[in-house]
VOPAGU-2260 file (C-alpha; in pm, 1 decimal, decimal comma):
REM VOPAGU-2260
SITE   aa  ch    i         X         Y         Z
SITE  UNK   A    0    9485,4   -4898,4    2954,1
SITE  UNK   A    1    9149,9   -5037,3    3097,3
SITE  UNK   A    2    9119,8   -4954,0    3425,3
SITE  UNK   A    3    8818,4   -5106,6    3589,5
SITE  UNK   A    4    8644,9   -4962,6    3920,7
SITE  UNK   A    5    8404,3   -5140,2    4178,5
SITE  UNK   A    6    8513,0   -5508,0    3974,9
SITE  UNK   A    7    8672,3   -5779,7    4295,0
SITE  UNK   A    8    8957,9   -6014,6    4200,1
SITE  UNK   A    9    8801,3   -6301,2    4001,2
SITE  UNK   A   10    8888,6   -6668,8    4060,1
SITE  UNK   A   11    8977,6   -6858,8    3736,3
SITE  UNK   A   12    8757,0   -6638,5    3546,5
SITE  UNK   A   13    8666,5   -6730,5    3231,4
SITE  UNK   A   14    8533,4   -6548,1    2975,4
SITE  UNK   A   15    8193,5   -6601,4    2767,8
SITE  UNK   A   16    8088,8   -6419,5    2468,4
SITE  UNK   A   17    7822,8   -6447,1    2205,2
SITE  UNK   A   18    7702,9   -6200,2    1942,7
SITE  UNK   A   19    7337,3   -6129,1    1749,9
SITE  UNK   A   20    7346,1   -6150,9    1354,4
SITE  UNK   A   21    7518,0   -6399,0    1133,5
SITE  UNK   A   22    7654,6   -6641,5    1361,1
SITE  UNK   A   23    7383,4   -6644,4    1572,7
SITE  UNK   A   24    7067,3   -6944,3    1392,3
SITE  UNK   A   25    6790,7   -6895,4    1602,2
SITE  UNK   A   26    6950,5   -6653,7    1843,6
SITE  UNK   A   27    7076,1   -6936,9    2020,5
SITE  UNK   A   28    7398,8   -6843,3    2109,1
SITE  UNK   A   29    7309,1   -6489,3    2233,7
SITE  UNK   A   30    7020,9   -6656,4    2414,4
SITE  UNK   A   31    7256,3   -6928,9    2617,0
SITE  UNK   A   32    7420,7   -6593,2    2803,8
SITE  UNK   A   33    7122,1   -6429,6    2831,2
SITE  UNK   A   34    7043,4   -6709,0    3013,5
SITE  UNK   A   35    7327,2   -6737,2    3223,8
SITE  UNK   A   36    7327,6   -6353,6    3321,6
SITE  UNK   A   37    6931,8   -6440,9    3421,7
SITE  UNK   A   38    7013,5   -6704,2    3625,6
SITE  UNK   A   39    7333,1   -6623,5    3820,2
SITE  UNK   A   40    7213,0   -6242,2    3864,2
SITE  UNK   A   41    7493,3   -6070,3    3632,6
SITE  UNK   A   42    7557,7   -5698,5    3671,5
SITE  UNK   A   43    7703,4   -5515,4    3356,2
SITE  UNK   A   44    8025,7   -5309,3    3455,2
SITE  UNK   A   45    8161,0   -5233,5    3111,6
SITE  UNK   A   46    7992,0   -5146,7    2741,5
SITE  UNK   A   47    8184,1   -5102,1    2437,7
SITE  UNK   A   48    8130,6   -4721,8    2248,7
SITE  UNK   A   49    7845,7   -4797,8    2019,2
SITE  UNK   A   50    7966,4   -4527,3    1839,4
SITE  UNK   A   51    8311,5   -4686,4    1740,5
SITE  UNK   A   52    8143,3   -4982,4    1638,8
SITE  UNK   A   53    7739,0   -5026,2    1500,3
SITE  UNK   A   54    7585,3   -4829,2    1201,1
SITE  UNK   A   55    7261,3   -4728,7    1319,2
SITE  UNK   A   56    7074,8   -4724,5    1033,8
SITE  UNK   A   57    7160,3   -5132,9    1054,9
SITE  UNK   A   58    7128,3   -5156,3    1397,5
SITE  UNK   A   59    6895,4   -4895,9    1546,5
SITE  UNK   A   60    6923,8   -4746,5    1892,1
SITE  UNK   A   61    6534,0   -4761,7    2037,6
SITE  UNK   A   62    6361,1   -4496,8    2237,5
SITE  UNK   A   63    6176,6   -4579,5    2570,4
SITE  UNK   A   64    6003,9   -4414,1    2879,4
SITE  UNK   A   65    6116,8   -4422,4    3219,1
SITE  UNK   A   66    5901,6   -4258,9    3473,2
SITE  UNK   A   67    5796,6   -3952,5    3177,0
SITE  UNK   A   68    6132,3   -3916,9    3055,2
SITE  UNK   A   69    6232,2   -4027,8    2680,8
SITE  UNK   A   70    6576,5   -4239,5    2722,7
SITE  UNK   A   71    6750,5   -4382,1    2433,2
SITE  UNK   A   72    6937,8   -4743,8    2447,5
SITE  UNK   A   73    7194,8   -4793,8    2212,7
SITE  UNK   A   74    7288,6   -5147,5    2053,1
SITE  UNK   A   75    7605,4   -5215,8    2132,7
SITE  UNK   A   76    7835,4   -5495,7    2358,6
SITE  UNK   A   77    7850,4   -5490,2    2720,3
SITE  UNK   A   78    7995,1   -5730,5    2977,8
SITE  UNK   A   79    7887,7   -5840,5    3299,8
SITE  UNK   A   80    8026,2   -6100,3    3558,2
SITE  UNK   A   81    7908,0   -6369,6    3787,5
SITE  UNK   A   82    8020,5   -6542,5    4051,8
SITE  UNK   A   83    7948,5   -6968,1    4044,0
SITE  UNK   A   84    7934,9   -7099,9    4400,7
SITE  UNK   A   85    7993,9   -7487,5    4480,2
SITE  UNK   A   86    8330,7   -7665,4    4629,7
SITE  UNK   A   87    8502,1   -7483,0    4333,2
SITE  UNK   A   88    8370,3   -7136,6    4290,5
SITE  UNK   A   89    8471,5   -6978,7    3986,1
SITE  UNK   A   90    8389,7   -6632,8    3808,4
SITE  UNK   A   91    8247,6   -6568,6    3445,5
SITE  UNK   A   92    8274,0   -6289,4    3236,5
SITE  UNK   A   93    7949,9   -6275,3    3002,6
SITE  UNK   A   94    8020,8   -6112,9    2697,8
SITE  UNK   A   95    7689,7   -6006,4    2536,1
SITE  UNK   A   96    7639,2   -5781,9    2191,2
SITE  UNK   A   97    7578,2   -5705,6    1849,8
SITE  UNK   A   98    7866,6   -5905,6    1545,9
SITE  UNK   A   99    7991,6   -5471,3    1477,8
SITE  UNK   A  100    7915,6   -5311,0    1157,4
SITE  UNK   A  101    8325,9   -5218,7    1141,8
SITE  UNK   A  102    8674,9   -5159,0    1311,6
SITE  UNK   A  103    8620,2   -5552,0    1393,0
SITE  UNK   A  104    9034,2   -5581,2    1482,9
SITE  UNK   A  105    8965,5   -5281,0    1736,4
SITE  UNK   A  106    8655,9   -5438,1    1898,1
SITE  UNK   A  107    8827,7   -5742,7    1966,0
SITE  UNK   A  108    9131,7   -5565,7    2061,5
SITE  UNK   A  109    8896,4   -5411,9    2301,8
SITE  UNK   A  110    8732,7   -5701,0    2422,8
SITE  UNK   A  111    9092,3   -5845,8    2480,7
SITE  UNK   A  112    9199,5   -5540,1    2660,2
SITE  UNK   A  113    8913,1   -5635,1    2928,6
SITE  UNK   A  114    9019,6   -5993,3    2897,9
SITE  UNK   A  115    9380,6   -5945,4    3011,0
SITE  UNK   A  116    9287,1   -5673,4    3304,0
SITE  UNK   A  117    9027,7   -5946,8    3416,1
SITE  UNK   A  118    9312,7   -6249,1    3419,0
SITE  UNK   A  119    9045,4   -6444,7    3218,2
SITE  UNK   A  120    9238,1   -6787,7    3191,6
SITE  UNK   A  121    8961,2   -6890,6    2868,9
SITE  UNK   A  122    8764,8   -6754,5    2605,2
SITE  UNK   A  123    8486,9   -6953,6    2521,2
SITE  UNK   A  124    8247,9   -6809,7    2180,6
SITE  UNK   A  125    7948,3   -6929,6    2165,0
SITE  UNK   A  126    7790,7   -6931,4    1826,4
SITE  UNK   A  127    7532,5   -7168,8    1570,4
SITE  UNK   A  128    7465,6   -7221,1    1221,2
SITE  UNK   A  129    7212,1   -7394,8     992,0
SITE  UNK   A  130    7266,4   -7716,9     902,0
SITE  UNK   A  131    7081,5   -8012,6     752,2
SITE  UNK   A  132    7021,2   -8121,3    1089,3
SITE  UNK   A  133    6659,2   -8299,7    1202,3
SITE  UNK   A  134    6491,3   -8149,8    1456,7
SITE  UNK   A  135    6387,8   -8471,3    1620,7
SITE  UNK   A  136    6740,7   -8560,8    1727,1
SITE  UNK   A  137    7012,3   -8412,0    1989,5
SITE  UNK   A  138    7158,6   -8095,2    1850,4
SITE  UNK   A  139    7511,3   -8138,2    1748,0
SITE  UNK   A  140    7761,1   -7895,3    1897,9
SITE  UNK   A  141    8091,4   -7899,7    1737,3
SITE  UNK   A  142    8411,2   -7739,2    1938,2
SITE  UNK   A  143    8676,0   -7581,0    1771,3
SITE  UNK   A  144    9030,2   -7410,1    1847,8
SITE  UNK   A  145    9303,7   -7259,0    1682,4
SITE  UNK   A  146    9527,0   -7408,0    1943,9
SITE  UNK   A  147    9658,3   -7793,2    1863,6
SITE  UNK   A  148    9760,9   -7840,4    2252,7
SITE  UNK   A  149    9442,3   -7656,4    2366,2
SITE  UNK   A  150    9279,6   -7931,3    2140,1
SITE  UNK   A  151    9377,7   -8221,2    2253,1
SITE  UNK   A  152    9393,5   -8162,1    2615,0
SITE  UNK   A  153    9034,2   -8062,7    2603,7
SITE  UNK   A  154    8874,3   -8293,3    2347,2
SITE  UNK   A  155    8833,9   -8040,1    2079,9
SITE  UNK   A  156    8837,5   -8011,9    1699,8
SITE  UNK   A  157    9152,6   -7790,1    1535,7
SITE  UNK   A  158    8951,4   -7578,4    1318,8
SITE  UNK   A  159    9027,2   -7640,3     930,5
SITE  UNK   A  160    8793,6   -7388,2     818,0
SITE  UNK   A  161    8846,9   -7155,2     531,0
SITE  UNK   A  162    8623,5   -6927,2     332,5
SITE  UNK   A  163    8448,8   -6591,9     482,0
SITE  UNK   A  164    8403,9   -6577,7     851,4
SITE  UNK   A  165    8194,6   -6357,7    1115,6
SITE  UNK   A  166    8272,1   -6243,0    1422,1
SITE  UNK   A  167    8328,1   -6521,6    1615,9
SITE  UNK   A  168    8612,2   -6679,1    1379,6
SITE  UNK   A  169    8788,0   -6342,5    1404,8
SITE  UNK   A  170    8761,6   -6290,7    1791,7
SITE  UNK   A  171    8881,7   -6644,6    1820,2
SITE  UNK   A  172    9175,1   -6587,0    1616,5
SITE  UNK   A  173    9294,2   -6255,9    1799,0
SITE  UNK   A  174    9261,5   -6417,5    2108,5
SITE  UNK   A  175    9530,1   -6738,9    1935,6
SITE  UNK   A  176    9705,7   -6425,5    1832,5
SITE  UNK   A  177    9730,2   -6271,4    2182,9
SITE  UNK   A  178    9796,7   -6599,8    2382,6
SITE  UNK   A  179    9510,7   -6631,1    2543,6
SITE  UNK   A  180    9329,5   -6965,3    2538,3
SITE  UNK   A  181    9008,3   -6947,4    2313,5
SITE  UNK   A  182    8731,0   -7220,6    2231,3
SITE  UNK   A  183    8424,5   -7181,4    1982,2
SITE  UNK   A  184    8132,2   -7394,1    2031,0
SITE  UNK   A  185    7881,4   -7447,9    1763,2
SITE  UNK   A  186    7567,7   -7502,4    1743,5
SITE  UNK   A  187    7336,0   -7669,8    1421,3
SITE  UNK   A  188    6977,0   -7548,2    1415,2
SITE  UNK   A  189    6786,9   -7711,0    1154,9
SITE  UNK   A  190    6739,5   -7477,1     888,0
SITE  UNK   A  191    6378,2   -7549,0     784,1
SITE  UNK   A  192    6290,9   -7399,4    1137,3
SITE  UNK   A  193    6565,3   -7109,9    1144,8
SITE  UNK   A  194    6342,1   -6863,9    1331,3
SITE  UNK   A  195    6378,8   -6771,0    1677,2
SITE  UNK   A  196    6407,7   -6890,1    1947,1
SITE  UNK   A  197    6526,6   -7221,9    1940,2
SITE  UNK   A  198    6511,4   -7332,6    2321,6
SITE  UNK   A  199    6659,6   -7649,1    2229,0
SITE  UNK   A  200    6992,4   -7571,0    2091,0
SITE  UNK   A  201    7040,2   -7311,3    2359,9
SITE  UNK   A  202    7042,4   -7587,6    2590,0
SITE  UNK   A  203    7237,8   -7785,9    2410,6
SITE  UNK   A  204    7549,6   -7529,1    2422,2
SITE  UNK   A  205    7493,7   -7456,5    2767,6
SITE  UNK   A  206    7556,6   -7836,8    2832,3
SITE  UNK   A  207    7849,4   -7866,8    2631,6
SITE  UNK   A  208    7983,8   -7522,6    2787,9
SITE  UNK   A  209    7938,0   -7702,0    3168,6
SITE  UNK   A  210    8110,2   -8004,5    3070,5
SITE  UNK   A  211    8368,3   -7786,6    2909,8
SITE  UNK   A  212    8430,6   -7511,4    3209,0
SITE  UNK   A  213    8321,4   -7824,4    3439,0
SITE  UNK   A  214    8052,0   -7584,1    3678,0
SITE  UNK   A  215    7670,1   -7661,3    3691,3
SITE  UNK   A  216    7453,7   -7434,6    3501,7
SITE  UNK   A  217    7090,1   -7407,2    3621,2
SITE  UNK   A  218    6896,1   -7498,3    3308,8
SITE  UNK   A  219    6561,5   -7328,8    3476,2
SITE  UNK   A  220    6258,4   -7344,1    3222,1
SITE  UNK   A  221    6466,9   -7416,7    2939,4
SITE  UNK   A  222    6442,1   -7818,5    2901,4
SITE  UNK   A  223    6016,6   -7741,1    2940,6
SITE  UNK   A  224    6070,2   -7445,4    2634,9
SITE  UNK   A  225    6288,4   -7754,5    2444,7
SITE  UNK   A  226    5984,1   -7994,7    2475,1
SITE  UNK   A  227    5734,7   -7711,9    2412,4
SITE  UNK   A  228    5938,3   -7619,9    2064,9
SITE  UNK   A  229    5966,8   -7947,3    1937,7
SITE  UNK   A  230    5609,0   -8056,4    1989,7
SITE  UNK   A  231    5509,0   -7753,9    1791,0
SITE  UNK   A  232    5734,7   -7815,7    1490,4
SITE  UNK   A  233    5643,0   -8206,2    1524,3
SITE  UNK   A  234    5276,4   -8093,9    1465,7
SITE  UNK   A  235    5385,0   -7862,5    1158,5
SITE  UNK   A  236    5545,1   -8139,9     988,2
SITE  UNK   A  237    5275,8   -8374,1    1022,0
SITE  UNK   A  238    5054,6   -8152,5     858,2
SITE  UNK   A  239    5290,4   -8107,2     528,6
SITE  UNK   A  240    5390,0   -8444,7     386,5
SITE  UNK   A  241    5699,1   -8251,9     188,5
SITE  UNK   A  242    5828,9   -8151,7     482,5
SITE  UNK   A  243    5728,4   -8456,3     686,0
SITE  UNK   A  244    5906,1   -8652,7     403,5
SITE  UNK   A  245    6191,9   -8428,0     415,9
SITE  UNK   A  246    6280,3   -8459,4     793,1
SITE  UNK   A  247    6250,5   -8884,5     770,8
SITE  UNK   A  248    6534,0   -8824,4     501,9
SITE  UNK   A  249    6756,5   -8608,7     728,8
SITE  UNK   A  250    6671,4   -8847,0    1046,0
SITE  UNK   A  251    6761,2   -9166,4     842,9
SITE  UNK   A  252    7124,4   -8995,9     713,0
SITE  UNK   A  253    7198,9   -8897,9    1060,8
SITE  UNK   A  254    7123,6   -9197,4    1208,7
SITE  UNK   A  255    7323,2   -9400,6     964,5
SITE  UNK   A  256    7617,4   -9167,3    1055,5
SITE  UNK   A  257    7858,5   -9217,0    1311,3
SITE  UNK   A  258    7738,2   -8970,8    1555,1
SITE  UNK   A  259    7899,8   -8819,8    1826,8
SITE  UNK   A  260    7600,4   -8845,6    2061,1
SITE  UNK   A  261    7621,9   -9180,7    2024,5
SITE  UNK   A  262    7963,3   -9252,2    2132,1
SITE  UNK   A  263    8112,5   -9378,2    2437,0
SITE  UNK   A  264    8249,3   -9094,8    2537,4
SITE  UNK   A  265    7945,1   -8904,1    2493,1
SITE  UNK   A  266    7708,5   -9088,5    2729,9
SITE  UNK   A  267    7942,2   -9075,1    2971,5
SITE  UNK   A  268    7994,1   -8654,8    2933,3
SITE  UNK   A  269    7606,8   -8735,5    2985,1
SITE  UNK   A  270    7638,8   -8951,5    3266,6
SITE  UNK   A  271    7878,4   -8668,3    3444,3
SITE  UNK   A  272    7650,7   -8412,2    3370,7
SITE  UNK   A  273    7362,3   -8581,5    3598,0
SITE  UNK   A  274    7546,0   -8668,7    3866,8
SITE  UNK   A  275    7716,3   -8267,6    3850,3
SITE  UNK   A  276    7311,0   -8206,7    3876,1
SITE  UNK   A  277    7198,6   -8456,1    4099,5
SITE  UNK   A  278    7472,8   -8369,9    4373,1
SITE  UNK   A  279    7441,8   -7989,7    4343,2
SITE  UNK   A  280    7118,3   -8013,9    4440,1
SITE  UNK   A  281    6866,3   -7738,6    4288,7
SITE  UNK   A  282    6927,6   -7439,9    4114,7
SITE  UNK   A  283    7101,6   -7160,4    4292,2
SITE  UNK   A  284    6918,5   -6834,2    4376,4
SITE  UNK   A  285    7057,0   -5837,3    1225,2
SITE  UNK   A  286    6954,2   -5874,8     884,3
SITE  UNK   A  287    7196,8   -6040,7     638,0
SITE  UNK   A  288    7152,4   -6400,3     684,3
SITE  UNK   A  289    7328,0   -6656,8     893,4
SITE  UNK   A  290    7674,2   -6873,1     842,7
SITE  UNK   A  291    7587,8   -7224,3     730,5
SITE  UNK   A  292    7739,4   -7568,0     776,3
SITE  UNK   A  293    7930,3   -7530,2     446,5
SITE  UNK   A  294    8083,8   -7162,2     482,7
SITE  UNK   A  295    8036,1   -6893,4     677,6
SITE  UNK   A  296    7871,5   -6709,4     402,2
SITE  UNK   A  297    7474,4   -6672,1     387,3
SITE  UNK   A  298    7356,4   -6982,3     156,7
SITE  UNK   A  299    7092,5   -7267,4     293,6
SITE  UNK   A  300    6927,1   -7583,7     110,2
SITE  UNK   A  301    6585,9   -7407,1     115,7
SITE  UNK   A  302    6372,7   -7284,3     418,7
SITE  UNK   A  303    6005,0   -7460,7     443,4
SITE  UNK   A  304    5942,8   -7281,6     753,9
SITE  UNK   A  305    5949,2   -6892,2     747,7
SITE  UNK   A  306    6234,8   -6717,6     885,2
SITE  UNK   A  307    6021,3   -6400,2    1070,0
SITE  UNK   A  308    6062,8   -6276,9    1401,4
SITE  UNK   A  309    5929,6   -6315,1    1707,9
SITE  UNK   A  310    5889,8   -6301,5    2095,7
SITE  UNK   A  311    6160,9   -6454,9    2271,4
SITE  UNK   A  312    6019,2   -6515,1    2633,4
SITE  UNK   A  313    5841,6   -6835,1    2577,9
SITE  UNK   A  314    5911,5   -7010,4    2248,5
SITE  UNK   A  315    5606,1   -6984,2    1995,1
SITE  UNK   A  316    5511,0   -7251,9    1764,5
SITE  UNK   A  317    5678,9   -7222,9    1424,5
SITE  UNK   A  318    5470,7   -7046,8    1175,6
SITE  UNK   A  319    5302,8   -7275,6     930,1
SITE  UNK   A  320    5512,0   -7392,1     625,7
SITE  UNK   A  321    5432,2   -7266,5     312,2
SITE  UNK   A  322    5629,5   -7280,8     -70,5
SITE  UNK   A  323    5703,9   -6962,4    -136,0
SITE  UNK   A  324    5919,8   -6928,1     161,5
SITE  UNK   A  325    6228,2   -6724,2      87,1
SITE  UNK   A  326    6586,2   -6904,5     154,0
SITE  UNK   A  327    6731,8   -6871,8     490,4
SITE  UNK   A  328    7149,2   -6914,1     504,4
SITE  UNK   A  329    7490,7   -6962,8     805,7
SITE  UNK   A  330    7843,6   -7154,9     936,7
């Protein structure tokens, strides 16, 4: 039994998780609850064993100084919760780790344990993929559930999927498994720019997660880091006429197809979403690859940008394209 200490009685809480490595393009997804813990001041009360869960020599611990004294942090999972004010307060439970090196069925098991001595009403993963996705246009986010009722009552795909999965597919199944309401929202980072950060789908997923949880999320310098980023890859891609050539052919087959964005329904999610903003006023006080768009197993059309890492407080410009750049791969 979980027994939790100094945590008050939530109101509809709702749980949201996301975890670094393979189903995580960009770091997008584990970005988008970084954010939110930034934003609505989230204190962690609970962290997983790293122990139980992480090999080390994958995922190693790092050694820092605090006034003299040599501490050691160790990657693991840890949850925190915040409170969303408004006419309808509600409470979140940020889920926020590492996809585990093993014992996956105990780590969601876990994670579900928390879940249940919480009375979180919804899962929500948050997770994103390369695609052959342009830049230049809205990011698609794709929801999925397990649950046919769940689906239709809240506008979202039943997930078909088969083939290799990460950690995401498998916490969303345990929670189908347990009875607890669980949603998956992907995002598709273009995977000619797969390197991190990628301001711009973060925001897109936190969008879709407000319309889907229906609270306002405080976007704070993210829509400024979305411009910033795609200036700098528009200015890459006018310099190389491959991949200049390349993008106009992924712009002109998304454009021809019938896009969600572009739907009815969509502009008015949009429409929603600014008057949710405009009458809440201002903003309250691993290695291994990545799942693609046609499996979750590591496999991509080609990579024109470098895949390398980077600082993820501001968003750098891309580094410049060159042809021997190794393949980059997600779901």
């Amino acid at each position: 039994m979980i027994e939790l200490e100094g945590v008050p009685e939530l109101i509809d809480p709702v749980m949201v998780a996301a975890f670094e490595g393979w189903n995580d393009a960009g770091d997008a997804a584990s970005t988008a609850v970084a954010h939110l813990e930034k934003e609505w001041k989230g204190e962690v009360f609970a962290a997983l064993d790293a122990e139980d869960y992480y090999d080390f020599q994958v995922n190693r611990p790092t050694v820092w100084m605090d006034a003299g004294v040599r501490k050691i942090t160790w990657p693991t999972t840890r949850l925190s919760v915040v409170r969303v004010g408004g006419e309808k307060p509600r409470d979140l439970v940020l889920v926020r780790g590492i996809e585990p090196s093993m014992r996956w069925r105990s780590f969601c098991n876990e994670l579900l344990g928390f879940a249940h001595e919480l009375g979180v009403e919804l899962v929500v993963i948050l997770g994103a993929l390369l695609g052959d996705t342009p830049h230049t246009r809205p990011v698609p986010i794709s929801g999925t559930t397990s649950d046919p009722d769940l689906a239709q009552r809240m506008d979202l795909e039943e997930t078909k999927y088969e083939g290799p999965t990460g950690i995401v597919g498998v916490l969303q199944e345990a929670c189908t498994h347990a009875g607890v309401p669980a949603v998956s929202l992907w995002a598709a980072v273009p995977h000619y720019v797969s390197q991190p950060p990628n301001p711009k789908a973060t925001m897109a997923l936190l969008n879709r997660l407000e319309d889907l949880i229906d609270v306002r999320i405080p976007l704070g310098e993210l829509p400024e880091d979305a411009r910033a980023w795609q200036v700098g890859v528009d200015q890459l891609a006018a310099e190389d006429s491959e991949v200049a050539e390349y993008v106009q052919t992924l712009e002109e087959a998304r454009d021809t197809a019938e896009l969600p964005e572009a739907s009815g329904e969509a502009i008015a999610r949009e429409f929603e979403r600014y008057l949710r903003r405009r009458d809440g006023g201002g903003p309250p006080g691993g290695p291994g690859g990545h799942a693609t768009e046609g499996g979750d197993g590591p496999s991509s059309p080609g990579s024109y940008l470098r895949d390398s890492p980077s600082e993820r407080t501001r968003p750098p410009k891309p580094p410049k394209p060159s042809a021997d750049d190794e393949d980059s791969s997600e779901d």
